[in-house]
C-alpha positions as a Markdown table, in Angstrom:
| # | Residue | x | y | z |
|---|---|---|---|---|
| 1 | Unk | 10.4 | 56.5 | -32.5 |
| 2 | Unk | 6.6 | 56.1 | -30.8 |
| 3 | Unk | 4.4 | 58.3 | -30.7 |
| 4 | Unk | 1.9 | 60.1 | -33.1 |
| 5 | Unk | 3.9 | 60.9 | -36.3 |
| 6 | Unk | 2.9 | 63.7 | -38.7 |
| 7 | Unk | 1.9 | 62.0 | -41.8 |
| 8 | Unk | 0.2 | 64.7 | -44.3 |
| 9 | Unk | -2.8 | 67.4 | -44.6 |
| 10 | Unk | -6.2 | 66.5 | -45.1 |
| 11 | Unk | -6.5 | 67.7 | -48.0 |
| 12 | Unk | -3.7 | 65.9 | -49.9 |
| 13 | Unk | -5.6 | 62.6 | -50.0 |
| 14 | Unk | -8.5 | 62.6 | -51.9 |
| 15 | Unk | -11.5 | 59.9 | -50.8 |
| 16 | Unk | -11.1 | 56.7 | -52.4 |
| 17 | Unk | -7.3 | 57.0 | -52.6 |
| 18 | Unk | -4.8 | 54.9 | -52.1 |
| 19 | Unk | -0.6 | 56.1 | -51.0 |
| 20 | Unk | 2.5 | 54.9 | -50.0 |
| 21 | Unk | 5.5 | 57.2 | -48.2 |
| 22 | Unk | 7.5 | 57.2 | -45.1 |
| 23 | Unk | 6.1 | 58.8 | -42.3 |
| 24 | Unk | 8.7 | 58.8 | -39.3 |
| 25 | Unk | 11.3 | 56.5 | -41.1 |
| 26 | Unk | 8.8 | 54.2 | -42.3 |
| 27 | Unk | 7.3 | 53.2 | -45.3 |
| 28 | Unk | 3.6 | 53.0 | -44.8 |
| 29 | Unk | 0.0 | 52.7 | -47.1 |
| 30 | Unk | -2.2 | 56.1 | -46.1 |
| 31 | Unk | -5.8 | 56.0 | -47.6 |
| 32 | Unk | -9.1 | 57.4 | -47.1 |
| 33 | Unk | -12.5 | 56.2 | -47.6 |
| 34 | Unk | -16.1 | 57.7 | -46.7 |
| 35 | Unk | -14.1 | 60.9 | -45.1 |
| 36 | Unk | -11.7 | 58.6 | -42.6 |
| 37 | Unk | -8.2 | 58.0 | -43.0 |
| 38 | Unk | -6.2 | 54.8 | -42.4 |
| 39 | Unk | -2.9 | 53.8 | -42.2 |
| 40 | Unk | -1.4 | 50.0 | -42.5 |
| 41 | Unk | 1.6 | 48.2 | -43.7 |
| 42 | Unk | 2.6 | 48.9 | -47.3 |
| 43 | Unk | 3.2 | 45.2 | -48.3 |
| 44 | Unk | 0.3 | 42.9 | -48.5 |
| 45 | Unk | 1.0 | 39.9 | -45.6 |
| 46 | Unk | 0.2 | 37.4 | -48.7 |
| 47 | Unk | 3.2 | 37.8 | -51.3 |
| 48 | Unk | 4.3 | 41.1 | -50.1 |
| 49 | Unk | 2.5 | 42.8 | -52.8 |
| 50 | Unk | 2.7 | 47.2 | -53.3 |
| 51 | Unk | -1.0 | 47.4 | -51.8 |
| 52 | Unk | -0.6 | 51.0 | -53.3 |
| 53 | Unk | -1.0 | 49.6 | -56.6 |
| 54 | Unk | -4.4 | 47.8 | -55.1 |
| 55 | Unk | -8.0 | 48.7 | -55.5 |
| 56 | Unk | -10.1 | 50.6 | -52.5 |
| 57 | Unk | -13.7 | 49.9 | -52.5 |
| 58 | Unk | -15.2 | 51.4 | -49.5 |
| 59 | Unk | -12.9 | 50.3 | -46.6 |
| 60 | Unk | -12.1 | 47.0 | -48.2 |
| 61 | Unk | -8.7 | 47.0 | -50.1 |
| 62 | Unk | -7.6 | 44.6 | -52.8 |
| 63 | Unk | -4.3 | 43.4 | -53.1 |
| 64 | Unk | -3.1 | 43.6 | -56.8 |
| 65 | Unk | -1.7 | 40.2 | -57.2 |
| 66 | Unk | -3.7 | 37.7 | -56.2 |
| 67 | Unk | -6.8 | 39.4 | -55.0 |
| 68 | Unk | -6.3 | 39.2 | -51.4 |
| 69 | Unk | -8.7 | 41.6 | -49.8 |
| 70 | Unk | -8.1 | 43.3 | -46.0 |
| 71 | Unk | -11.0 | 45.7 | -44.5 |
| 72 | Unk | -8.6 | 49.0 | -43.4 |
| 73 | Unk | -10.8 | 49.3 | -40.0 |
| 74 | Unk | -9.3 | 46.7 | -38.2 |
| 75 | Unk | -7.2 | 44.5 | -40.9 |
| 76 | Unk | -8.9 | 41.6 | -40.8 |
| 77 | Unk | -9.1 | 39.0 | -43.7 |
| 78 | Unk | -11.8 | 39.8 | -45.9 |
| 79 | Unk | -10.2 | 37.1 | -48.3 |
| 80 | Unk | -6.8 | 35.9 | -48.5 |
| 81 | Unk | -6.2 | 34.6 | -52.2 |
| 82 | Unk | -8.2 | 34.1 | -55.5 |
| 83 | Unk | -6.0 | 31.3 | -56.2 |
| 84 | Unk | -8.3 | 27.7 | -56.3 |
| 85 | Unk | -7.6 | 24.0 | -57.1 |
| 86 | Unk | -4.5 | 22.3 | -55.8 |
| 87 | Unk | -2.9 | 26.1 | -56.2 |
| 88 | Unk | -4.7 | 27.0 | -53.2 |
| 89 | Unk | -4.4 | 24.2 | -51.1 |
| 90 | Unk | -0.4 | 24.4 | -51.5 |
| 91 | Unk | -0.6 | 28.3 | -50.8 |
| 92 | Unk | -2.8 | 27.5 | -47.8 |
| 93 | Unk | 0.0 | 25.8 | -46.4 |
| 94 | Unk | 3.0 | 27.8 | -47.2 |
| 95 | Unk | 1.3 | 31.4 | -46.4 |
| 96 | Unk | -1.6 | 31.1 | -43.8 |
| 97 | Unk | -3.6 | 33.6 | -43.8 |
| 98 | Unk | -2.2 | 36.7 | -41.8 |
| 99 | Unk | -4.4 | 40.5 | -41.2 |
| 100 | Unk | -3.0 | 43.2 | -42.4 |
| 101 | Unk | -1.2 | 45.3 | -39.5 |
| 102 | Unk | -3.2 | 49.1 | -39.2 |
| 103 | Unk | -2.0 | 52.3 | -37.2 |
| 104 | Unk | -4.1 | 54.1 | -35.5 |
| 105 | Unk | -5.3 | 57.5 | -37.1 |
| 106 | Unk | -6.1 | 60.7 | -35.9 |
| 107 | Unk | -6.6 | 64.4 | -37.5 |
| 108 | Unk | -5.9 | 67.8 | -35.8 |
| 109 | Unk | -5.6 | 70.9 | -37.7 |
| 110 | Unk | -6.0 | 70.0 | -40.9 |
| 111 | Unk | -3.2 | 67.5 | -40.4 |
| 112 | Unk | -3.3 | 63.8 | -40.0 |
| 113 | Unk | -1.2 | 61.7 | -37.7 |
| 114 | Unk | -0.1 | 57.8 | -37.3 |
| 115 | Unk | 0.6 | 56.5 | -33.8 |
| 116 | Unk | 3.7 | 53.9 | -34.8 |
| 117 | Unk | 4.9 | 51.7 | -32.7 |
């Protein structure tokens, strides 16, 4: 399916929070922070990581694992691992750094909507 899919009200995700559910057959991360809502992959693109179980500090989001942080605008690495020392250089080469994929948003009636590809 493409298109904008209905995804929840307003009002069922508190600022600062962080949720994962299917919307349209898919499993994907909702959040809001500072009043706007976002929507990305569920899985973090470093160890496939629950990003739900992440920390939200603005519009940066932290992957629970390893740290990995993504900024929910536009996906883009903030960081990719806290891992350091030979660790890192190893991880480097087996899982390059990668965005996080995000879904456009937009809110109508008290609802919010993904547009999925």
């Amino acid at each position: 399916m493409t298109g904008y899919c209905e995804a929840a009200n307003v009002s069922d995700l508190a600022d600062g929070a962080l949720f994962r559910g299917t919307v349209c057959g898919r499993e994907i991360l909702l959040a809001r922070a500072g009043g706007q809502f976002y929507a990305t992959d569920p899985l973090c693109p470093h160890l496939q990581a629950d990003l739900s179980l992440g920390s939200l500090h603005g519009t940066i989001l932290t992957c629970p694992l390893h740290n990995s942080q993504f900024d929910l605008r536009d996906g883009h690495v903030v960081r990719w691992t806290d891992l350091s020392g030979t660790v890192l250089t190893y991880d480097k080469k087996a899982h390059p750094s990668r965005p996080l994929r995000c879904y456009p948003v937009k809110t109508e009636g008290g609802r919010f909507y993904i547009l999925l590809p």
